[in-house]
Residue, then its C-alpha position, 0 to 999 in steps of 0.5 A: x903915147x900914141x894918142x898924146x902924140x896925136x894931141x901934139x900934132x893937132x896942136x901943132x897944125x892949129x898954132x901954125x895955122x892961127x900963128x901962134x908962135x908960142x903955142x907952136x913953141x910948146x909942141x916942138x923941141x930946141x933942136x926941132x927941124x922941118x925938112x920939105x921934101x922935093x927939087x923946089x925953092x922952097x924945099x930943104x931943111x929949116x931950122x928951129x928958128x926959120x920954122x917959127x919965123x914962116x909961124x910968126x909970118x903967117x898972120x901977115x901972109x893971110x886974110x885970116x890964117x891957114x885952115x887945116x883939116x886933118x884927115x888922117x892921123x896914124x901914131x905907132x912908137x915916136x912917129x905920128x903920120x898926117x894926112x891934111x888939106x891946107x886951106x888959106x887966102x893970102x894978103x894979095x887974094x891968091x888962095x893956098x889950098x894944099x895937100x900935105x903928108x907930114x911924118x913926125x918924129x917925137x922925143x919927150x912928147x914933143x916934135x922934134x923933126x917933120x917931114x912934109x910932102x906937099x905941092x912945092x911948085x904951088x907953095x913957091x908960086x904962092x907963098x915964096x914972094x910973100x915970104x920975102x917981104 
């Protein structure tokens, strides 16, 4: 299941990047949650729901979507690690350019949880004001 997992999660990053929300839809489970690690605004658990709507949301918060380039992904049992850089220029001409580690965690060939570590304060200085229009 490894290398399936592996394909799932590259899907992922590419339906979220490009805001696909369907396509996203087919890579996670009903009871899918992210959880964003760290103190900040942003950090904490997001439902199914709140996931798909920031996926939704990400063709109006961008120029042209985000841009991830996996540089590492690791799969053992239902886990697959990622190592990715987040590349992206919001509406207002800001550039999002993060770091992410994200832990995934599998069940039937889908996601069902996530945990992102990622430059929060970067995230809430870009991304949250966007997010609340």
């Amino acid at each position: 299941m490894s290398n399936a997992h592996k394909e799932v999660v590259k899907t992922y990053f590419k339906a979220m990047g490009a805001g696909d929300v369907e396509l996203f839809k087919s890579t996670i489970t009903e009871d899918y949650r992210a959880v964003i690690a760290g103190y900040s605004k942003i950090s904490g658990t997001m439902d199914r729901d709140a996931v798909l709507a920031f996926v939704e949301g990400v063709p109006s918060m961008t120029r042209s979507g985000i841009s991830f380039e996996i540089r590492c992904l690791t799969a053992e049992e239902d886990r697959v690690a990622s190592e990715s850089l987040g590349r992206s220029v919001m509406v207002n001409g800001a550039e999002y350019n993060n770091q992410y580690i994200h832990l995934f965690r599998f069940h039937d060939g889908r996601i069902r949880q996530v945990t992102e570590y990622m430059d929060t304060q970067l995230a809430e200085k870009t991304l949250l004001p966007l997010m609340s229009h």
